[in-house]
C-alpha positions as CSV (number, residue, x, y, z in Angstrom):
1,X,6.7,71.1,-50.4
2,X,9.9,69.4,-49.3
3,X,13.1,69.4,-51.2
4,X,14.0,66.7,-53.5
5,X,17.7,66.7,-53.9
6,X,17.8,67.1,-57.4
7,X,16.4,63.5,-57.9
8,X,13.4,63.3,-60.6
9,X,10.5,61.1,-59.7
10,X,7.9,60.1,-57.7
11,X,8.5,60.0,-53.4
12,X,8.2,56.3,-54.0
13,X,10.6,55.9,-56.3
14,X,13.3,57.9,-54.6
15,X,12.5,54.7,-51.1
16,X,12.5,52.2,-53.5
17,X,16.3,53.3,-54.9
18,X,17.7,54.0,-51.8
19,X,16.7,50.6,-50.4
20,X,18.5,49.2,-53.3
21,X,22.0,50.9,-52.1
22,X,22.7,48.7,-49.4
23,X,22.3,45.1,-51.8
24,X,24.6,47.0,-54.3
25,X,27.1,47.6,-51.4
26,X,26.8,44.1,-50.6
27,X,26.7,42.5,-53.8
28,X,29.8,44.7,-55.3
29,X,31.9,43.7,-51.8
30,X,30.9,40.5,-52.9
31,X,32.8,40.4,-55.7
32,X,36.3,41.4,-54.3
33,X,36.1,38.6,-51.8
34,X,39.0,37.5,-49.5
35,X,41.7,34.8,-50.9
36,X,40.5,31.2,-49.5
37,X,43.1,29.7,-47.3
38,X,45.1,26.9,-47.9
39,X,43.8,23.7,-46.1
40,X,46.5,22.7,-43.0
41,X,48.7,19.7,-43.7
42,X,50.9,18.3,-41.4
43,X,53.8,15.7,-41.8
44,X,54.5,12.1,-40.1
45,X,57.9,11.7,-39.3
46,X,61.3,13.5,-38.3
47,X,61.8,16.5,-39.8
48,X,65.6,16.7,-39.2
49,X,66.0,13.3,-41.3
50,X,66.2,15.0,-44.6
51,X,66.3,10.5,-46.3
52,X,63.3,9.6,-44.7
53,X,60.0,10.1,-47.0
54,X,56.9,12.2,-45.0
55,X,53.9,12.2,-45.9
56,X,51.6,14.7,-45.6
57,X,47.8,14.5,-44.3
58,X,45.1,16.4,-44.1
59,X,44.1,17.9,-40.4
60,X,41.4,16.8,-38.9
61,X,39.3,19.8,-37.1
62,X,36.2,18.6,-36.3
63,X,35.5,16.6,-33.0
64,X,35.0,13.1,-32.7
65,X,31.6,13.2,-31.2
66,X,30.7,16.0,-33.8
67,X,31.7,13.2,-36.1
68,X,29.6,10.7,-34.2
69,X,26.8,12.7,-33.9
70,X,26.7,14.1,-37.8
71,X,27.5,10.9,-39.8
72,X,25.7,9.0,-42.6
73,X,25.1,5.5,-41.0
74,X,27.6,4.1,-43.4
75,X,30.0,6.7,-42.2
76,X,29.6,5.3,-39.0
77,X,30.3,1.9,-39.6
78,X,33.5,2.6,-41.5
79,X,34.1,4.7,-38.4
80,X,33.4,2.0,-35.6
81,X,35.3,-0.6,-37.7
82,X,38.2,1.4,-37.6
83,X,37.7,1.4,-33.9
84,X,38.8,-2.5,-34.0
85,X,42.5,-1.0,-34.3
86,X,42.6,1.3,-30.9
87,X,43.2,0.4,-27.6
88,X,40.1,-1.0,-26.4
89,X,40.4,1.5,-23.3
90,X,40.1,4.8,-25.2
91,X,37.7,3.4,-28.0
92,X,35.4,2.2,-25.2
93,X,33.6,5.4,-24.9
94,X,32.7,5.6,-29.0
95,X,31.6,1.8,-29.0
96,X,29.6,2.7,-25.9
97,X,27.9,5.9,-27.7
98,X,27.5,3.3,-31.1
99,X,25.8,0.7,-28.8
100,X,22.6,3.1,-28.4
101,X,22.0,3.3,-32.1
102,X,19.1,2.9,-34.1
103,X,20.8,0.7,-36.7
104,X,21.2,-2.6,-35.5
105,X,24.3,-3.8,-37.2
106,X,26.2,-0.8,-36.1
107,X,25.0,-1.5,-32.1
108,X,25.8,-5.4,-32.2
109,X,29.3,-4.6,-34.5
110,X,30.0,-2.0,-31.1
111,X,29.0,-4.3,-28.4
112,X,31.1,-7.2,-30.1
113,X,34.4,-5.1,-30.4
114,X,33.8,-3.8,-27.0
115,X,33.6,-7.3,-25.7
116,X,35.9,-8.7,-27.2
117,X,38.6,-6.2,-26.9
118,X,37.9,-6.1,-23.5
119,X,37.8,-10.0,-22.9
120,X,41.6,-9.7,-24.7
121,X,43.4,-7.5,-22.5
122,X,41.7,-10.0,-19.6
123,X,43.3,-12.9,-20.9
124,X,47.1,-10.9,-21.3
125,X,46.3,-9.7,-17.8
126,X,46.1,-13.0,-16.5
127,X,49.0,-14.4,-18.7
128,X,50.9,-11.6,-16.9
129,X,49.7,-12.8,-13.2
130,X,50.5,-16.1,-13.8
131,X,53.7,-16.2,-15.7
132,X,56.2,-18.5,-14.7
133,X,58.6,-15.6,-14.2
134,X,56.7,-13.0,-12.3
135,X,60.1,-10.9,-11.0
136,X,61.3,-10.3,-14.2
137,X,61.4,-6.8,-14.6
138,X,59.8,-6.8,-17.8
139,X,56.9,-9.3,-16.9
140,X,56.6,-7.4,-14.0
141,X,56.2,-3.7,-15.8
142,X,54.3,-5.6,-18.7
143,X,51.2,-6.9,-15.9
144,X,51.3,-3.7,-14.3
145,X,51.1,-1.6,-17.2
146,X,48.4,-3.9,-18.3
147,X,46.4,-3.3,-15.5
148,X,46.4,-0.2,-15.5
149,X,44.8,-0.6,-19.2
150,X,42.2,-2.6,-17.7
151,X,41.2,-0.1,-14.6
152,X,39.9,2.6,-17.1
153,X,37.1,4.0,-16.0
154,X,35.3,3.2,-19.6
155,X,36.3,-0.8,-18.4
156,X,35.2,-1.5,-15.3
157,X,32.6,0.1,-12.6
158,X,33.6,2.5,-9.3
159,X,33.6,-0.3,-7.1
160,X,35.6,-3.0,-9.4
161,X,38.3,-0.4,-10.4
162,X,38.6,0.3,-6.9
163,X,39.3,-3.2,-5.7
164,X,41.4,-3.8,-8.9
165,X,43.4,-0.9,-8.1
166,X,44.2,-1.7,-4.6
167,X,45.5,-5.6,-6.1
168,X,47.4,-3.9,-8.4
169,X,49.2,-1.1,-5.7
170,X,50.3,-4.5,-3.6
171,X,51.8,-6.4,-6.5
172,X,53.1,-3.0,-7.7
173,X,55.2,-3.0,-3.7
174,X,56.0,-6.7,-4.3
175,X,57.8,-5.7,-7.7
176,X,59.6,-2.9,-6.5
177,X,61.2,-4.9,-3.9
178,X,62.1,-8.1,-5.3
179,X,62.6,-7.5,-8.9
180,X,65.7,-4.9,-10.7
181,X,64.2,-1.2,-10.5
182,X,64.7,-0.6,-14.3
183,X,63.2,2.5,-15.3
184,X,60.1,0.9,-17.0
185,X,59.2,-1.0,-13.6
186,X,59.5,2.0,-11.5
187,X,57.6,4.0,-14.0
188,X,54.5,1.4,-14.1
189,X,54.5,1.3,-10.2
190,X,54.4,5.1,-10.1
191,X,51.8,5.4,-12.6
192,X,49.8,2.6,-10.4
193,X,50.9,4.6,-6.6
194,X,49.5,8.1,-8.8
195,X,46.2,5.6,-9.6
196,X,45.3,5.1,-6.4
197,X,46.6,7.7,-4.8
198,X,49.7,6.6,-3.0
199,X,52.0,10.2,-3.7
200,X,54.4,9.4,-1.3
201,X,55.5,6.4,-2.9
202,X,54.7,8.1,-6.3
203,X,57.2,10.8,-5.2
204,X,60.1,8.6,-3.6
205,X,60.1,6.2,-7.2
206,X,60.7,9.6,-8.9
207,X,63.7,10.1,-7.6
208,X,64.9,6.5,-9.0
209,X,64.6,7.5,-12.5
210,X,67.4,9.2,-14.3
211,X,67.8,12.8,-13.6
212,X,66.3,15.0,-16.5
213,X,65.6,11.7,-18.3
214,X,62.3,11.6,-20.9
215,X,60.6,9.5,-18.1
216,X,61.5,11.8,-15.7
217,X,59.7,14.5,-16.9
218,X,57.2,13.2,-18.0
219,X,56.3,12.2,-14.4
220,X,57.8,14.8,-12.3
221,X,54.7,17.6,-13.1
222,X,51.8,14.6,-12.3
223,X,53.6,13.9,-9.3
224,X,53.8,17.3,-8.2
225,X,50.2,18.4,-8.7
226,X,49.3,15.3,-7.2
227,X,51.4,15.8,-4.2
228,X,50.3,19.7,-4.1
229,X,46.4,18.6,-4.4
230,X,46.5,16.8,-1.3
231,X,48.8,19.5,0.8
232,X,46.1,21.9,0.1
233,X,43.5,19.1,1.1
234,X,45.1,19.4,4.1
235,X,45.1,22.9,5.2
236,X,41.3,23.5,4.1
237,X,40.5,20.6,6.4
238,X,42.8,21.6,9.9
239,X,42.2,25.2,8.7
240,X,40.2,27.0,11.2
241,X,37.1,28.4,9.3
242,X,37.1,24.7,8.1
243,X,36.4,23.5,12.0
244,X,34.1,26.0,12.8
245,X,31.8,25.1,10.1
246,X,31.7,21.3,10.9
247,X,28.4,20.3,12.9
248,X,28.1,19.9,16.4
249,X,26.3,17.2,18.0
């Protein structure tokens, strides 16, 4: 007869009780749970001006496509008329997604503020191009800046961007030789030069802007990387494992 432990009752009951202990366990660590955390606020503003007002809001941790993905249809309307207030280039990608909806005011509300925000930076663009004062420094940084806005990948196919790209890289020479180099033209024409490519005029415009300036570190690391990508371009393709793997005719 085996032992019993000192525990009256039947085998059955002895199972049932000690498949009980582990929901006691968890039901008592239950009720010492751990101390909620405070939700993360941030403030808008300069911290070191103790006159100015901040106000706080409330982080936002979820994604924008989780957001897209997981809204109420109303949600997403509130969310695609807030769009309406963004650069056209970064919202692009949202109105796109909204375009593809089932609800039909939501996809026309999308294509409509994609089109017409859009058809807006088009018309400053060619306000810019033909301004009556095209070497003024800050017409000149003002069109090239603009087109850069309008070559975003979410604005215009492969081929277009391409072609617009290579307009804007000759105006962007033009400028830099007949207008003043202030630091917002040669910023824009290195920005257009990194664009499509150019690093060597990229790198020689960095050295125009004022040393350990906000521009000019900003700049310096893209132009680096971007001269340091195509070095090491370079050697794989005049390395020597490189040639012997091309084909032979």
């Amino acid at each position: 007869m085996p032992p019993s432990f000192g525990i009256p009752g039947s085998p059955e009951a002895l199972l049932a009780i000690l498949a009980l202990i582990p929901l006691l366990i968890a039901w008592f660590l239950g009720l010492f749970g751990s101390r909620p955390e405070p939700s993360v606020r941030f403030a808008i503003g300069n911290p070191l001006a103790e006159h100015l007002t901040h106000e706080a809001q409330h982080l936002v941790t979820d994604p924008i496509i989780h957001v897209a993905r997981t809204s109420r249809s109303d949600e997403l309307r509130t969310l695609a008329l807030g769009l309406r207030h963004m650069p056209v280039e970064k919202a692009a990608p949202l109105l796109r997604h909204f375009m593809g909806s089932q609800d039909p005011e939501l996809s026309l509300f999308s294509q409509s503020t994609l089109q017409q925000g859009r058809e807006k930076l088009q018309t400053l663009f060619n306000q810019l191009r033909t301004h009556a004062e095209p070497h003024d420094p800050r017409i000149a940084a003002s069109f090239l800046e603009t087109g850069l806005r309008l070559a975003s990948p979410s604005l215009m196919t492969p081929d277009e961007r391409t072609s617009h790209l290579k307009h804007l890289s000759r105006r962007a020479h033009e400028h830099i030789t007949s207008s003043p180099p202030t630091p917002r033209l040669v910023t824009a024409c290195i920005r257009v030069f990194l664009a499509i490519g150019d690093h060597d005029h990229a790198l020689a415009l960095l050295q125009k802007l004022p040393i350990d300036s906000e521009l000019q570190r900003s700049l310096n690391l893209p132009v680096q990387m971007a001269v340091h990508s195509r070095q090491i371009t370079r050697d794989l393709l005049t390395s020597p494992s490189h040639a012997q793997n091309l084909p032979r005719d």
